[in-house]
N, C-alpha and C positions, 0 to 999 in steps of 0.2 A: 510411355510417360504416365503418371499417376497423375488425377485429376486433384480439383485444390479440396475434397473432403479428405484423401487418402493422404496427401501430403499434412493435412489436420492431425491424422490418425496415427504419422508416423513420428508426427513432434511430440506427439503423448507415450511414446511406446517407451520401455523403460529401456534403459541401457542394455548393453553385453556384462556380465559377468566378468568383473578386474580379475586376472588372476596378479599382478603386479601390486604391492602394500604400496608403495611413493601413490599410485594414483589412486589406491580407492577413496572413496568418498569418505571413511575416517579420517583417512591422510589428511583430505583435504581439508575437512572440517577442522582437525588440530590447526592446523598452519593460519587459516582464516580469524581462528581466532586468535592466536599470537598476534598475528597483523593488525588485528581491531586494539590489542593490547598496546604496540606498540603507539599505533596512532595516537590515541588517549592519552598514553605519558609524554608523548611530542605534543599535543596540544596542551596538555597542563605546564610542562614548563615554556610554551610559549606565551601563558596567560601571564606566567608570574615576571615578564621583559626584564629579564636578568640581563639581555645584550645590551639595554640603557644606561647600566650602570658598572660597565664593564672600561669605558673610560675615562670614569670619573677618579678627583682624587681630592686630596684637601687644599691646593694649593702650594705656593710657594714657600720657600724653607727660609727662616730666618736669614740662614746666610746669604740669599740673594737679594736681601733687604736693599743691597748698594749700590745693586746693579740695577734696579728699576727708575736711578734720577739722570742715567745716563740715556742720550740721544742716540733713537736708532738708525743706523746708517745706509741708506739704499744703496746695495750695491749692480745698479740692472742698466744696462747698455739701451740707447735707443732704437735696438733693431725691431724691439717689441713694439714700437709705435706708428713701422712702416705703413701696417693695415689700417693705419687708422686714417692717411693720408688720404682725399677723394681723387677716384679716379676722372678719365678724364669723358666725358658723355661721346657716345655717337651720336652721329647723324642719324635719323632712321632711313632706310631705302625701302625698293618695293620688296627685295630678297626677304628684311624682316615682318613686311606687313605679311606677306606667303607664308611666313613660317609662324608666325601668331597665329592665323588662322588654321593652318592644319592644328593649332595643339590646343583651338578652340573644339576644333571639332573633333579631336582624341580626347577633350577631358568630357566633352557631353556622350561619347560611345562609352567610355570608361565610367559613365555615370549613371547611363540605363545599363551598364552589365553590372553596378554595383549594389544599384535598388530589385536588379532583380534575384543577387545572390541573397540578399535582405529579405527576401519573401520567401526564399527556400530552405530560412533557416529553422534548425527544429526548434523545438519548443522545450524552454525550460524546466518543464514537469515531466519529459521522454524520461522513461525505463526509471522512474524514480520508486517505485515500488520495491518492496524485498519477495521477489519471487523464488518460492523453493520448489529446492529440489526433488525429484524422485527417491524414494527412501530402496536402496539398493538394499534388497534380500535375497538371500538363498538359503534354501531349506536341504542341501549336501552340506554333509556332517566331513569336518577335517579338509577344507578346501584350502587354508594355511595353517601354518604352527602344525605341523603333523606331530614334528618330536613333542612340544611341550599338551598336546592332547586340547589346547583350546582350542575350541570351535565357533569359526568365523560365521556366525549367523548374518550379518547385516545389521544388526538393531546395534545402536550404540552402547558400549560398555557401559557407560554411564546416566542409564536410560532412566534408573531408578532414581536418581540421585541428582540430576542437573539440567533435566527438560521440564519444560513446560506443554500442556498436551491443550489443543483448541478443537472441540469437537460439541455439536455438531457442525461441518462448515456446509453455509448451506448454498445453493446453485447458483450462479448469477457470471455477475461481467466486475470484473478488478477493475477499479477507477481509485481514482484522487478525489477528495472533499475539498478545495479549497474555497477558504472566506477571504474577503476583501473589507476594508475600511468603507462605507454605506452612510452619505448624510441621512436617511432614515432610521426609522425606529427599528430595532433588533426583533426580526420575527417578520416586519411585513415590507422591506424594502430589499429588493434583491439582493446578494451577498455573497452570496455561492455557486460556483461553478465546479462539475464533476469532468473531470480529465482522464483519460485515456493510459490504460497500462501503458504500452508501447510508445505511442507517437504522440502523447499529452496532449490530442484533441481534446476541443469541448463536447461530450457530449449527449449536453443538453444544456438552453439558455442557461444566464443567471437567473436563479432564485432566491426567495428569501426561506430561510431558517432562524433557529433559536441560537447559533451557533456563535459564537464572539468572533471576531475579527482576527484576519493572522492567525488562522486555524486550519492545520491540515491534517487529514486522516485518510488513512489507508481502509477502503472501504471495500467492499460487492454491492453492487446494485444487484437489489431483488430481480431474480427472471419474470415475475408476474408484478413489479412495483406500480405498473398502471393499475392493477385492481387492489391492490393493497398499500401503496403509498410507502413502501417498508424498504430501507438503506440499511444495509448490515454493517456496525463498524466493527473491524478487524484489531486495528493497531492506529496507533497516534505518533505521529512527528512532532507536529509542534500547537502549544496551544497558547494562545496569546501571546504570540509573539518569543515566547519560551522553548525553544531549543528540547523536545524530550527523547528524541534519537536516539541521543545517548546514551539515556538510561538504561541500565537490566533492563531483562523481558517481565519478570513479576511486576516489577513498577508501573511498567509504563501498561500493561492491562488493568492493576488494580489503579493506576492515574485515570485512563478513559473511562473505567466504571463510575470512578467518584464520579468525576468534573459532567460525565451525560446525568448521570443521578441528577446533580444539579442542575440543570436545564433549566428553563420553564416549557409548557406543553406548545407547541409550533401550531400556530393558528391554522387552520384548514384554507386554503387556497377561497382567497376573494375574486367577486365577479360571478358571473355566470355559470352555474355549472356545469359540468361537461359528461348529461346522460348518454349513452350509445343506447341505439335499439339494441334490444337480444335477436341474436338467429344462429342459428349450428351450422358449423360446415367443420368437413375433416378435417380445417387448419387449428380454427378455434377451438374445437374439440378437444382436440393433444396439449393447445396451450392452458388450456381451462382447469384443468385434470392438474392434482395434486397440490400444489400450496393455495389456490386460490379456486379446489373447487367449492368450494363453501359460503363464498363470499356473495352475498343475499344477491339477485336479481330484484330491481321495483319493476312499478306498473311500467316505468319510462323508460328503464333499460339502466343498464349495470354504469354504476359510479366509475368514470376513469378518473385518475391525479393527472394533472398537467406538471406537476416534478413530484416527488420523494418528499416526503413529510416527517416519517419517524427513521430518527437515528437509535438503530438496536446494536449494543454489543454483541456478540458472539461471546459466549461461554470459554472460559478455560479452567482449568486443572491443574497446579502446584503438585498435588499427587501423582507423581507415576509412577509409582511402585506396580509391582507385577499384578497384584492382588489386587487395585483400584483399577490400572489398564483390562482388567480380561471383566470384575466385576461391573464397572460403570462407563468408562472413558469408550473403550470399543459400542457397547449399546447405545452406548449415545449416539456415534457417530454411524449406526444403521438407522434410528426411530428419526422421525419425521418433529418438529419442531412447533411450538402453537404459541401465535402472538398475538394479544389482542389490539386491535386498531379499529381507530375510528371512522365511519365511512358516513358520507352523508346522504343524506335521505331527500328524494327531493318531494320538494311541498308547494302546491298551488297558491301564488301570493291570495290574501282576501281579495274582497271587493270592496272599495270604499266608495262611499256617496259624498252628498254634498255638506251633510248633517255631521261626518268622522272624515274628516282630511288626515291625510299622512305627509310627512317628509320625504321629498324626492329620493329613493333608494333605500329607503326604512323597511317596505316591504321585501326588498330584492336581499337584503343582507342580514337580515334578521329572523322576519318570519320564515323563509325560506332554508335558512342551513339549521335543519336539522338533522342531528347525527344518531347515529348507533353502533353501540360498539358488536363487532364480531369479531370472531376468532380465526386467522390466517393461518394454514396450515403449510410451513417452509420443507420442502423437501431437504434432505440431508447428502452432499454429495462428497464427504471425507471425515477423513481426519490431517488437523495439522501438528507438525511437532516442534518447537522453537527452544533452542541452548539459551539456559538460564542465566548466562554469565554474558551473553551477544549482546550489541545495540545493536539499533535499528539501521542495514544497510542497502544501500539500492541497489540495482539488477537482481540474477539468478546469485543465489547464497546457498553452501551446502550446509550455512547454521541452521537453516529452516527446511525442515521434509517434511511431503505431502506422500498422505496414506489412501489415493480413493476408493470408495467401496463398491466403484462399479468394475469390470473388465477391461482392460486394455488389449487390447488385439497387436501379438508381434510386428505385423504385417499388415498392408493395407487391404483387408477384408470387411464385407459387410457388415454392419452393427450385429445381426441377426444369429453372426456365425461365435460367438463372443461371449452368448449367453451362459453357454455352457462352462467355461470356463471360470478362472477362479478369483476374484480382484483382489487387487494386491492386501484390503484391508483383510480379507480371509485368511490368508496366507502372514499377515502380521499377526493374526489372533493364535494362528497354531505356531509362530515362532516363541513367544512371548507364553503359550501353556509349556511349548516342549523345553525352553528357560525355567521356568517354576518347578518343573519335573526335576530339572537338572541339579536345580538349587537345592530343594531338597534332599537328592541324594547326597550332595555332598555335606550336608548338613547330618543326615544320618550316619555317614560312614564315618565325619568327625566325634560323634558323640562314642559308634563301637570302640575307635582308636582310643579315647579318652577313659572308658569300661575297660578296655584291655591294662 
């Protein structure tokens, strides 16, 4: 039996190679999208309740002007009004008090087996993410279409032309952003709670953010956002209460870029702040290392957040033409990412006497939070790819492929043994040159045909 890291190892590992067209991943990706198609024009002509006025008419025709002064005649027998007669009461016996009480005591079993299926029920935020797929490649030339000479690389035919490309994507844990409606002021009264790919746990309490109400976003929590306070947004569902799901893929990135643009900046966490001593050990070590080795240590020990403070988009690209993928889109999604954010500095309140009085908490909230900005270094662990013409849909989707640029191990083997080998993003960068290659030649060979 394979222990629970190896069964981790084997959910990551990429597919078998289709040799079947109904099932590959093109396939399916066409079909997916018809389906979203279809939806869309089933909810557009459900919007427009054409079935309302499907029984309507103008009324009566003149010539029945003659027949509406005459009396209408009930033609109904009284058997219809037998049920209405009352019946006649029993007696009660002790048979009926026995049987009351057994169906007393069946509806209070039927009542703790009903509250406790009510506790086991999942949560309306399960699998509501759009999880993509493994982007199925192979680098065997003529593995279909042998007669017509096209060669089935993996990358989509219309890779140039109708994707959207999100890179750097950077390391963390897939959650939900969702706001709530907050009698408090926006920014300092809790509002948001982050939910769980899978099983729509919380987790982490509610906080407050800048965020509007009725706002949900498909995010990553940063892997080090204790030392850097930094929530990556991905992609947006709905904002104010506004349905954006639906929309294209270009929209709804260039929608979450405006709408965070306009934010205002998310107040730094009130109260007390929350120094750690500094000390090394081989855990903290590994954790410290790469996006947040840089992040200042003070004399009192390094600044934790007690939730997420900046909401950062993740970059995309409308380009993906051959020559943008291999020149930018790919580099990006190896190079390491640099945000700046604010961390606060902690500072000894003054001392006041009897001569300079202060406001109870003036000292604690004011003189004390002071901040400075550094620069958080986000490791980079993909690239993502999403069809320009898709909305936004829950579960696993083959509208959306994941490129990462570390190794995947077929089999459940050590990290170690892994190294060597080649991550899938490696292996997209030489599909995608030996494409350009291809393009060209036949770009060439059409230009001799045309000299000929």
């Amino acid at each position: 039996m394979f222990s629970k890291t190896d069964r981790k190892v084997l959910f990551k590992s990429p597919p078998t190679v289709f040799t079947d067209k109904l099932i590959s991943q093109e396939a399916r990706r066409s079909k997916a999208l018809e389906e979203q198609k279809r939806r869309r024009a089933q909810k557009f002509e459900s919007s427009r309740q054409l079935d309302d006025f499907a029984d309507l008419n103008l009324g009566n025709s003149d010539d029945d002007g003659d027949l509406e002064d005459e009396p209408d005649i009930i033609r109904e027998g009284v058997s219809g009004f037998v049920q209405m007669v009352s019946q006649p009461v029993e007696t009660p016996s002790l048979s009926s008090d026995a049987h009351s009480h057994e169906t007393a005591q069946l509806g209070k079993r039927r009542g703790k087996t009903r509250r406790k299926r009510l506790k086991a029920k999942p949560s309306k935020w399960a699998d509501k993410c759009m999880y993509a797929e493994l982007l199925e490649m192979n680098e065997e030339a003529h593995l279909w279409d042998n007669h017509s000479g096209d060669v089935i690389d993996g990358l989509p035919r219309d890779l140039e032309a109708a994707w959207v490309a999100v890179a750097p994507v950077p390391t963390g844990k897939r959650c939900l952003a969702v706001t709530h409606q907050s009698a408090g002021i926006v920014g300092t009264s809790p509002n948001t709670t982050l939910r769980s790919r899978v099983l729509g746990k919380m987790l982490l309490p509610r906080f407050p953010s800048s965020l509007p109400p009725l706002t949900v976003l498909d995010c990553i929590l940063d892997v080090n956002w204790r030392d850097n306070g930094i929530i990556h947004v991905l992609d947006v569902l709905k904002w104010k209460g506004q349905d954006v799901g639906d929309c294209e893929t270009p929209f709804r990135f260039w929608w979450r870029d405006t709408r965070l643009a306009e934010l205002p900046k998310s107040p730094l966490p009130s109260g007390k702040f929350s120094f750690t001593t500094p000390y090394t050990t081989a855990s903290t070590s590994s954790q410290n290392t790469g996006s947040s080795s840089n992040i200042p240590t003070f004399e009192h020990g390094r600044y934790r957040f007690p939730y997420p403070t900046s909401f950062v988009p993740i970059p995309y690209h409308t380009d993906t033409t051959l020559t943008s993928l291999s020149s930018l889109v790919i580099p990006m999604a190896r190079s390491t990412r640099e945000i700046s954010v604010d961390i606060p500095v902690h500072v000894s309140p003054p001392e006041f006497t009897s001569h300079g009085m202060a406001v109870d908490g003036t000292h604690d909230s004011v003189a004390s939070r002071s901040t400075t900005s550094v620069i958080a270094r986000v490791d980079s662990d993909g690239l993502l790819l999403y069809v320009s013409r898709a909305s936004y849909e829950e579960g696993t989707s083959p509208l959306s492929c994941w490129i990462p640029n570390k190794a995947i191990a077929e089999r459940a083997e050590p990290p170690s043994s892994s190294e060597g080998h080649d991550s899938p993003l490696d292996v997209f960068q030489r599909l995608v040159q030996q494409r350009t290659v291809r393009n060209l030649h036949v770009v060439l060979g059409l230009q001799d045909s045309m000299d000929i």
